[in-house]
C-alpha positions as CSV (number, residue, x, y, z in Angstrom):
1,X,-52.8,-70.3,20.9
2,X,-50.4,-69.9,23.9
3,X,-48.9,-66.4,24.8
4,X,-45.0,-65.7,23.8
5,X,-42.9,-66.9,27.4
6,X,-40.9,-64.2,28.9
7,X,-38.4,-64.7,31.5
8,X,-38.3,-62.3,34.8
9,X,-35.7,-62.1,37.4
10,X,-35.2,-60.6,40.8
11,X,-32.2,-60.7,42.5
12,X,-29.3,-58.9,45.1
13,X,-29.1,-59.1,49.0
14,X,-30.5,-55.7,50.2
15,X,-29.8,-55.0,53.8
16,X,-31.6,-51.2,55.0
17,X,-31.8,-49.0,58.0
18,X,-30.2,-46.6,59.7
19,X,-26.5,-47.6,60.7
20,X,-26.1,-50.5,58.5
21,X,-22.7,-49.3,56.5
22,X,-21.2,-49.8,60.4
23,X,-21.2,-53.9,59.3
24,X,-19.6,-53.6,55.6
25,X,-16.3,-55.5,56.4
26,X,-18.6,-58.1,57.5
27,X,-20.3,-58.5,54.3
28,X,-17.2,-58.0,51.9
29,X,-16.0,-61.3,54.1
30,X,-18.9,-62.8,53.5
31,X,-18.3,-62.8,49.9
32,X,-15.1,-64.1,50.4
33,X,-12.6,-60.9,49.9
34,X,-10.0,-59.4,52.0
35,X,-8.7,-56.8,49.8
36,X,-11.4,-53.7,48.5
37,X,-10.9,-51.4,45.7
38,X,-13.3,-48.3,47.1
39,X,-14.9,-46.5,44.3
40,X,-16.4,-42.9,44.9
41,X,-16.0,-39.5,43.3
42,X,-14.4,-36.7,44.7
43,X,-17.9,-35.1,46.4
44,X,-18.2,-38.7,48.5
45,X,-14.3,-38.0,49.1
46,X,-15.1,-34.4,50.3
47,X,-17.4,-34.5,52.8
48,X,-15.9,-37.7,54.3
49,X,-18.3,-40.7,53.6
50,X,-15.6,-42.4,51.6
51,X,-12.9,-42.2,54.2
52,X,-15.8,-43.2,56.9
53,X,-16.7,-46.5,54.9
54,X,-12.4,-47.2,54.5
55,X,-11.8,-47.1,58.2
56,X,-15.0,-49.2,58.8
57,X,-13.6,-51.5,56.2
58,X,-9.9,-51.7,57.5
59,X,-11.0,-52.0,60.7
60,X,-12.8,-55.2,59.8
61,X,-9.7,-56.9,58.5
62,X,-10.6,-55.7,54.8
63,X,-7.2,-54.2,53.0
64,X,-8.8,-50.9,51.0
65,X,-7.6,-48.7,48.6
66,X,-9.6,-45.3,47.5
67,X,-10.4,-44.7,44.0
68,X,-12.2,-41.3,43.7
69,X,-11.7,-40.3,40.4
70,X,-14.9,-40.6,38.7
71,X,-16.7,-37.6,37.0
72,X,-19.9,-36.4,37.4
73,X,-21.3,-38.5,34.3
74,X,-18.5,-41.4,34.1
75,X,-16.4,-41.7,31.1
76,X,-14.5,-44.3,29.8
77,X,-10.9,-43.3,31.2
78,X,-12.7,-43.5,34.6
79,X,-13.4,-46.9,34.0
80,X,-9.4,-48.0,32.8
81,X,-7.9,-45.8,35.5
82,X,-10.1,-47.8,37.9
83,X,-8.8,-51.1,36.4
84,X,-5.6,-50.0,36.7
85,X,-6.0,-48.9,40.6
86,X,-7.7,-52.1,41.4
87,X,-5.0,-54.5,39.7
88,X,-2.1,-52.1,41.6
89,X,-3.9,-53.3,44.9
90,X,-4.4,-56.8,44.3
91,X,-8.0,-56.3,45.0
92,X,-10.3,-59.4,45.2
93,X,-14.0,-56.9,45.1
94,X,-15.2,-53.6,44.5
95,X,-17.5,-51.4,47.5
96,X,-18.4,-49.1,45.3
97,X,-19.9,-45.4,47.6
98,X,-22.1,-42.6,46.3
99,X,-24.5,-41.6,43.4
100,X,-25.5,-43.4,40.6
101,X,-22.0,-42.5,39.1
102,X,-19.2,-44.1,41.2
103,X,-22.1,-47.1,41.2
104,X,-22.3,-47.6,37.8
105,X,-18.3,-46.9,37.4
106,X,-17.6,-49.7,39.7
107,X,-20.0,-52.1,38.0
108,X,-18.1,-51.3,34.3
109,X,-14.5,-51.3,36.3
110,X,-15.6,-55.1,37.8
111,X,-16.3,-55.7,34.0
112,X,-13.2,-54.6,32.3
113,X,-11.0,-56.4,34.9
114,X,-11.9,-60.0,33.8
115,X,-13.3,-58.8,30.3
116,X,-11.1,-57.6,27.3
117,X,-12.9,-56.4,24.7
118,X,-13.7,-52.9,23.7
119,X,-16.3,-51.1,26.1
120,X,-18.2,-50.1,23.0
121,X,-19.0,-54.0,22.3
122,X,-20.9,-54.2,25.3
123,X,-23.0,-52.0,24.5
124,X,-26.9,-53.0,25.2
125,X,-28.1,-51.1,22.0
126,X,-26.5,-54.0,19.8
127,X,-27.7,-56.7,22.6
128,X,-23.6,-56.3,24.0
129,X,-24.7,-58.2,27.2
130,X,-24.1,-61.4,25.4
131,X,-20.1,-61.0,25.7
132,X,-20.4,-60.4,29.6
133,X,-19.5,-63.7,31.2
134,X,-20.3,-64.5,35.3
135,X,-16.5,-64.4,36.5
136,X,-16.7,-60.4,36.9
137,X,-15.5,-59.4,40.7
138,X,-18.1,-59.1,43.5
139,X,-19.6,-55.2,43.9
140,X,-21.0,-54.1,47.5
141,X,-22.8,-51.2,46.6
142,X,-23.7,-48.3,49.2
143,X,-25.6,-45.5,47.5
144,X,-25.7,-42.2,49.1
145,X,-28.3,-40.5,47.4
146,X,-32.1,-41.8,46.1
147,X,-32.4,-41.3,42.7
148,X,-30.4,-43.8,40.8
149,X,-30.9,-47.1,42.4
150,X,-28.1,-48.5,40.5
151,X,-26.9,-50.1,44.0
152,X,-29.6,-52.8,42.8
153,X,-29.6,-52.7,39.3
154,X,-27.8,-54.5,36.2
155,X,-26.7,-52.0,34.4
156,X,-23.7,-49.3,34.3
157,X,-23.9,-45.9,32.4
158,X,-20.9,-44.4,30.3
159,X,-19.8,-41.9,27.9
160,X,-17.9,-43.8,25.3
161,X,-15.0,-42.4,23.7
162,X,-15.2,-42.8,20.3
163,X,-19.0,-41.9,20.2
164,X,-19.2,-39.2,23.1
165,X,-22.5,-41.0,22.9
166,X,-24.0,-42.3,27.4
167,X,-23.8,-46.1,26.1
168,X,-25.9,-48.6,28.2
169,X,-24.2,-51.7,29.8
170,X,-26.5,-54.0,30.8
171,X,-26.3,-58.0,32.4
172,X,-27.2,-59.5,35.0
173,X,-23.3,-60.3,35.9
174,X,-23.1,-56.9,37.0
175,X,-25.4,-57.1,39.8
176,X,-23.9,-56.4,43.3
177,X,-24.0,-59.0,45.5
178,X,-25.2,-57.0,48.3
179,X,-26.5,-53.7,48.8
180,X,-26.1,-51.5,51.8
181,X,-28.9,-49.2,52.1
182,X,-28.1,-46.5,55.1
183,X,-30.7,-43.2,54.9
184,X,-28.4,-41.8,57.3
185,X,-25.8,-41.8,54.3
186,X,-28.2,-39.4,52.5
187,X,-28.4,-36.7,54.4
188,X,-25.9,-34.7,52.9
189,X,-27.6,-34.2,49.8
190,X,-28.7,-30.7,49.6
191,X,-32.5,-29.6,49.1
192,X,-32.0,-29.4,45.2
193,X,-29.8,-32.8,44.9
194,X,-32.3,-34.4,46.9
195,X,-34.9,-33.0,44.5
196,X,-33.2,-34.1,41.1
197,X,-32.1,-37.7,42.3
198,X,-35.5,-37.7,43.9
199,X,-37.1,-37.0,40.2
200,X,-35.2,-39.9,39.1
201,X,-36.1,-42.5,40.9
202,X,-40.0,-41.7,40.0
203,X,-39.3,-41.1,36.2
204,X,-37.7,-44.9,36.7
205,X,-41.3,-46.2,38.1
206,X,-43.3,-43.9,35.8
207,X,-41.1,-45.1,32.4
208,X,-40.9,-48.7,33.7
209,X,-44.7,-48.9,34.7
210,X,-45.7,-47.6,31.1
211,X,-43.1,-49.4,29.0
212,X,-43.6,-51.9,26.7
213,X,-43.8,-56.1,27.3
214,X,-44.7,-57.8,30.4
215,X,-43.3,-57.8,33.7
216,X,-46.3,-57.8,36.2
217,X,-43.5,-57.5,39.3
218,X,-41.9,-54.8,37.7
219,X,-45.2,-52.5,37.2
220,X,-46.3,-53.6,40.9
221,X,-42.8,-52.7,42.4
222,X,-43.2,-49.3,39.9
223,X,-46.2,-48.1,41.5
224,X,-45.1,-49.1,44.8
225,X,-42.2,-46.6,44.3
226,X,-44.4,-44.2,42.8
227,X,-46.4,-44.1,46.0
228,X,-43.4,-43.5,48.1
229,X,-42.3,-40.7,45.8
230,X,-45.8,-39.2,46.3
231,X,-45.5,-39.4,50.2
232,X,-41.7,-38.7,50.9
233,X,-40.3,-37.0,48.0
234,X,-41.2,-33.5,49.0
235,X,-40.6,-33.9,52.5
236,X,-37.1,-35.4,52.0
237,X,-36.5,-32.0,50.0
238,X,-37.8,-29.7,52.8
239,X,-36.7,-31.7,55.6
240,X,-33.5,-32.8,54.9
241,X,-33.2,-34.4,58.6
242,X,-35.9,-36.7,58.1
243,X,-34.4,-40.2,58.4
244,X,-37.8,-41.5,57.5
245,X,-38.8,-39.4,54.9
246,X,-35.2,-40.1,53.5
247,X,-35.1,-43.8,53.8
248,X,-38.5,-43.8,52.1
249,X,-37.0,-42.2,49.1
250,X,-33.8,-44.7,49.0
251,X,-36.9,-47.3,48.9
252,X,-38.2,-45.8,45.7
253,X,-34.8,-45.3,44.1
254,X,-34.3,-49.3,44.6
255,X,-37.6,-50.3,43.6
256,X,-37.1,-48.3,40.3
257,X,-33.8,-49.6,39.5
258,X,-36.0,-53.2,40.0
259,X,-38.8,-52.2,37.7
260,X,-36.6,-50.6,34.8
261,X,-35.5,-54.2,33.7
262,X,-38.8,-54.0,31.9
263,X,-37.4,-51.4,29.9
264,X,-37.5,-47.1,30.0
265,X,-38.8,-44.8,27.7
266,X,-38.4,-41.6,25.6
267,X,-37.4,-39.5,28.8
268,X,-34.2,-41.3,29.2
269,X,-33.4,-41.0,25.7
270,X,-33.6,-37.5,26.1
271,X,-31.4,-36.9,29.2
272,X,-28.9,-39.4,28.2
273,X,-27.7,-36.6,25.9
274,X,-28.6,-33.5,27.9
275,X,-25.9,-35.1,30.5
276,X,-23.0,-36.4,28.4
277,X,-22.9,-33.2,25.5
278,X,-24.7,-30.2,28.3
279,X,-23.7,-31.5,31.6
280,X,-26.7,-31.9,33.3
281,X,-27.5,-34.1,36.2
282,X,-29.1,-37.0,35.1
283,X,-32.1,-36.6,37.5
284,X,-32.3,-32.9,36.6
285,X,-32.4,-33.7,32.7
286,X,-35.2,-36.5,33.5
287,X,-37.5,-34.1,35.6
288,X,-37.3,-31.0,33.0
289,X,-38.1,-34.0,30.3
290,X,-41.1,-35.7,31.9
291,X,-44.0,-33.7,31.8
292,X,-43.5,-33.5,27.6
293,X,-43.2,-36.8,27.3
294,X,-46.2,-38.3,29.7
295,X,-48.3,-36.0,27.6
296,X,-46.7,-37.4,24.2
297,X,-47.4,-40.7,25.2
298,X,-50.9,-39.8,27.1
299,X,-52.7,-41.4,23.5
300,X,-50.7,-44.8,23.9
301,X,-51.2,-45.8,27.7
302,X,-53.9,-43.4,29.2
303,X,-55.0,-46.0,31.6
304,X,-51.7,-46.3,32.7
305,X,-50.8,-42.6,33.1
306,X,-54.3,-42.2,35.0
307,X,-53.5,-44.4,37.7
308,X,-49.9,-42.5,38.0
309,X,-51.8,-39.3,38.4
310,X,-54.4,-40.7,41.0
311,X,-51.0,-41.4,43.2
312,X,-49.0,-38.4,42.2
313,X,-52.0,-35.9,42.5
314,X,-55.6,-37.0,42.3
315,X,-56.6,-33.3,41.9
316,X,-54.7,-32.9,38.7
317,X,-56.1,-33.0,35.5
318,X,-53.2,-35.0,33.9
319,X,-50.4,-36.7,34.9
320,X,-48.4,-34.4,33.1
321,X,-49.9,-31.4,35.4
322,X,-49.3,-33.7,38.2
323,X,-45.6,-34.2,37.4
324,X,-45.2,-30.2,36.9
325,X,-46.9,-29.3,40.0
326,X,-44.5,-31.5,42.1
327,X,-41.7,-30.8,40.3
328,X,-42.1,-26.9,41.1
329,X,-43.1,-27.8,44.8
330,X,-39.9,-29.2,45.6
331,X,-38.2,-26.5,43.5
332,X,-37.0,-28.2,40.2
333,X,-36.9,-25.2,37.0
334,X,-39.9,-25.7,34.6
335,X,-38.1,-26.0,31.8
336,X,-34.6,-26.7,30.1
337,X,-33.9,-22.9,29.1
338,X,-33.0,-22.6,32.9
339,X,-30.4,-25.0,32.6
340,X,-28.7,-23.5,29.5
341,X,-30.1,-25.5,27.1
342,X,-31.4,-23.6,23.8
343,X,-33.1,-24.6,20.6
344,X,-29.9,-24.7,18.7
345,X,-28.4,-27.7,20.7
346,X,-31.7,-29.3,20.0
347,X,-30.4,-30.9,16.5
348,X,-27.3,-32.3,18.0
349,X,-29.0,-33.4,21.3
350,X,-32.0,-35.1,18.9
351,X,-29.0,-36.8,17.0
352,X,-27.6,-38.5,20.5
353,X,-31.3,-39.7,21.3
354,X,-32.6,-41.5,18.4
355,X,-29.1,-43.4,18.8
356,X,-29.9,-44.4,22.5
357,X,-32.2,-47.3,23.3
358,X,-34.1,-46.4,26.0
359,X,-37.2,-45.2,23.5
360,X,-37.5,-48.2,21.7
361,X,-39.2,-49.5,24.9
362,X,-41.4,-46.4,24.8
363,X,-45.4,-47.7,24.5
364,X,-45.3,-45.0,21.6
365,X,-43.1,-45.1,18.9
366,X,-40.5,-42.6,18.4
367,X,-38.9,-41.0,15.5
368,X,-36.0,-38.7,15.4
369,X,-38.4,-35.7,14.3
370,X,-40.3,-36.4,17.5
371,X,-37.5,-36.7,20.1
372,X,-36.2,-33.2,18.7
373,X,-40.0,-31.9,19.5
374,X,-40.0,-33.5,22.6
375,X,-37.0,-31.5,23.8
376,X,-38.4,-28.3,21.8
377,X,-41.3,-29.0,24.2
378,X,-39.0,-29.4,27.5
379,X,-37.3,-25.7,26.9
């Protein structure tokens, strides 16, 4: 009897090293533009990178207007009033500049220009993806942080409306067409940004690695990220001027972006939530998360989560201990209590999570008594 086929894909031009944004008019005229909307957040605005990457643009030939008004955790006004900015300059593409927010926001902006319906329909929960056609506007993406990797990835994040629920956007039409990876970009982040986007990108690999269906790239590009987090993360945290250390880490946030199109796990169902209704960085809310739910999902895929712990820590007795022990060496909180969180948000927060989608990739199944344990666990 043959095996079920599944289909795999591996896309986006990825052009990295130091000094590379210095050639991004060149590559939004390669894709055949010559008008840029430029979308960033207000901290990309502050401390310059945005203007840096307009002039390079303009100077290039490549008419650019700034669109920095994208929250922390994008909602969807951020993604109309980025419509509306990109049909008041005739744009013909999107260079989208900073964290996994402005990336993802200019991903769903590129979506709602060509595409009418409701954000809400596109939602990847009830398989939305279908209704997203290829005429969406070309993205150049240029992260400047490692956590995310959503320069590389399919998928946009964004609190809906109507649900106040982090919805999932996910298609392949959404990809960028290239991605600028430039570690000197990251060396703003401070120690404890550096740590939480850093957390990120390994609870990608770590959740991709162990989720369930096959994708044999995806789990060998996982645990190729997980070793880089291993070698670089903490450095990168202590040693902020370490273009090495730091493009090492941008490395692992792409390769996680690449493996999560297996799927995710229970983690991300728990900080979606902890991000849209308590205002937690993402990263942050995935590193306080992790250790709680390696260890609830140690009976499912041992194997799995042994080989994880051999690269994060071979000294450690678990992976979960492994996770913990770097999580305090580069100076994350130990639990969620730190961040505000208490046992009476935990009903609400469990509500939010059983409705997300990541943990129905989880290898163990999830309930909505055990996601409200899990974050019981995380305080």
């Amino acid at each position: 009897m043959s095996e079920p086929s599944v289909t795999w894909a591996f896309p986006t031009t990825i052009v990295f090293g130091v000094g590379v944004v210095s050639r991004v008019a060149e590559h939004v005229e390669r894709i055949g533009a010559r008008r840029a909307l430029l979308v960033c957040d207000a901290g990309v605005a502050r401390v310059g990178i945005a203007g840096r990457v307009r002039e390079l643009l303009e100077a290039g030939g490549v008419a650019t207007a700034v669109f920095d008004a994208v929250d922390p955790n994008p909602v969807e006004k951020n993604v109309h009033d980025g419509v509306a900015a990109y049909r008041a300059h005739g744009a013909g593409c999107i260079v989208s500049v900073g964290g996994g927010s402005p990336l993802d926001a200019g991903k769903l902006i590129a979506l709602k220009v060509t595409h009418d319906r409701p954000l809400a329909d596109y939602d990847d929960a009830v398989d939305g993806g279908r209704f997203v056609g290829p005429n969406v506007p070309p993205i150049v993406t240029i992260p400047t942080t490692a956590g995310t990797g959503s320069e590389v990835g399919r998928s946009g994040v964004v609190t809906l409306a109507a649900t106040g629920r982090k919805t999932v956007i996910f298609s392949p039409h959404l990809l960028a067409k290239v991605a600028l990876l430039d570690p000197e970009l990251t060396r703003s982040m401070p120690a404890r940004v550096t740590a939480a986007t850093g957390f990120d990108a390994l609870t990608h690999c770590l959740e991709a690695y162990c989720s369930l269906g096959d994708h044999p790239m995806a789990d060998a590009i996982a645990l190729g990220g997980l070793e880089l987090c291993a070698a670089h993360l903490a450095q990168a945290v202590a040693r902020g001027h370490d273009l090495a250390a730091r493009g090492a880490m941008m490395k692992a946030a792409m390769m996680g972006a690449v493996a999560f199109q297996k799927g995710l796990g229970a983690c991300h169902s728990l900080a979606h939530p902890l991000s849209s209704e308590k205002g937690l960085h993402h990263g942050l809310a995935n590193a306080l998360c992790l250790p709680a739910v390696v260890e609830f999902n140690e009976s499912a895929v041992h194997s799995r989560l042994d080989r994880v712990r051999a690269i994060l820590d071979p000294a450690a007795k678990s992976c979960a201990a492994a996770v913990r022990a770097l999580r305090e060496r580069v100076g994350l909180p130990a639990g969620l209590r730190a961040e505000g969180v208490s046992e009476a948000d935990i009903p609400g927060l469990g509500e939010k999570a059983v409705e997300d989608a990541c943990h129905q990739s989880n290898p163990r199944k999830t309930t909505r008594e055990d996601l409200a344990a899990l974050y019981r666990a995380s305080l």
